[in-house]
C-alpha positions as CSV (number, residue, x, y, z in Angstrom):
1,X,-7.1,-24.3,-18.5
2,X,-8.9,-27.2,-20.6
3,X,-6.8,-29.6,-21.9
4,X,-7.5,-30.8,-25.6
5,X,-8.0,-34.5,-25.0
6,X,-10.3,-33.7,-21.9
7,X,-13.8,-32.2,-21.1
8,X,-14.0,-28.6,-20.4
9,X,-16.5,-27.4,-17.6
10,X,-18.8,-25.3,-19.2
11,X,-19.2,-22.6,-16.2
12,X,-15.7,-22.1,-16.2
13,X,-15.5,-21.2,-20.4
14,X,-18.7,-19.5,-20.2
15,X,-18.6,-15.8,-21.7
16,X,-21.8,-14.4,-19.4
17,X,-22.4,-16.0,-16.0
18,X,-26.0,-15.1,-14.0
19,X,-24.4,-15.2,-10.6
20,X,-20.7,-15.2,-9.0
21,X,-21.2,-19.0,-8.6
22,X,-22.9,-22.1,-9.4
23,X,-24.4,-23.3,-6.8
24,X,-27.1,-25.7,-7.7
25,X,-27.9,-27.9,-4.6
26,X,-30.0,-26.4,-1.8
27,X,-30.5,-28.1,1.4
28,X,-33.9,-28.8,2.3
29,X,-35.1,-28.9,5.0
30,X,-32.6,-25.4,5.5
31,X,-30.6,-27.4,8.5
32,X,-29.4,-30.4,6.3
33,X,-25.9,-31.6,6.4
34,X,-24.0,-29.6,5.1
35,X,-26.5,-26.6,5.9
36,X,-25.3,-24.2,3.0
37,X,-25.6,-24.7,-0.9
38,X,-22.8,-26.6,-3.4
39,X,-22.2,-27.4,-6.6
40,X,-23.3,-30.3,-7.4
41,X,-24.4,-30.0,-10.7
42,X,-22.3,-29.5,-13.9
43,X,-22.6,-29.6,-17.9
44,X,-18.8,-30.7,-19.4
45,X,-18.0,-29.7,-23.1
46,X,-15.8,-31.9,-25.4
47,X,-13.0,-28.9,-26.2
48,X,-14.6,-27.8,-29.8
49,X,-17.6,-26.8,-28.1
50,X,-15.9,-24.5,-25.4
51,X,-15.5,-21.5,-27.5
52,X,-19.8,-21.6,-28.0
53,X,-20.7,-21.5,-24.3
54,X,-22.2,-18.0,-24.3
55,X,-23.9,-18.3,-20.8
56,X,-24.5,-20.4,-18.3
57,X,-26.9,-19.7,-15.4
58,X,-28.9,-21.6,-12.2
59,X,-32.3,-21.2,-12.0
60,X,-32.5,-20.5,-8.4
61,X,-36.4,-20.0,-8.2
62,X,-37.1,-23.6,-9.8
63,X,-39.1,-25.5,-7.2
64,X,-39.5,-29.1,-6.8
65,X,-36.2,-30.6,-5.5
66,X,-33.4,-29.4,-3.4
67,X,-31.1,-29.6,-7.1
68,X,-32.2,-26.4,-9.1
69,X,-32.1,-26.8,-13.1
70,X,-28.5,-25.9,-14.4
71,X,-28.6,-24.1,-17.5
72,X,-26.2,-23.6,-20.6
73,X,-26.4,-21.2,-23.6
74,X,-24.5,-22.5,-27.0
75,X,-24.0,-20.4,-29.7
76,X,-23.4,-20.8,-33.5
């Protein structure tokens, strides 16, 4: 749970998630260390923005480097 005086990680407080996770680092070449995806890549929220995260999403068919574009939906 996010603390008032601290950042809140948007994935977590997000109301629609594309995905189960939010992986955003791909190896490439496939058979880099570690050889599977992470998350590496993260938007934090002061607290009064939490309750606006509507979605948050990866963009898994970006090309162009091994960390795809992380993506966060705010709403009014």
């Amino acid at each position: 749970m996010p603390h008032a005086d601290s950042f809140v990680d948007s994935w977590v407080v997000a109301k629609e998630r594309a995905g189960d996770n939010a992986l955003s680092w791909w190896p490439d070449p496939p058979d880099r260390a570690p050889g599977y995806p992470v998350r590496l890549d993260y938007c934090f929220l002061s607290p009064e923005f939490s309750s606006k995260v509507k979605q948050a999403w990866v963009d898994r068919e970006a090309i162009g480097s091994d960390h795809k574009p992380y993506w966060v939906e705010l709403i009014n």
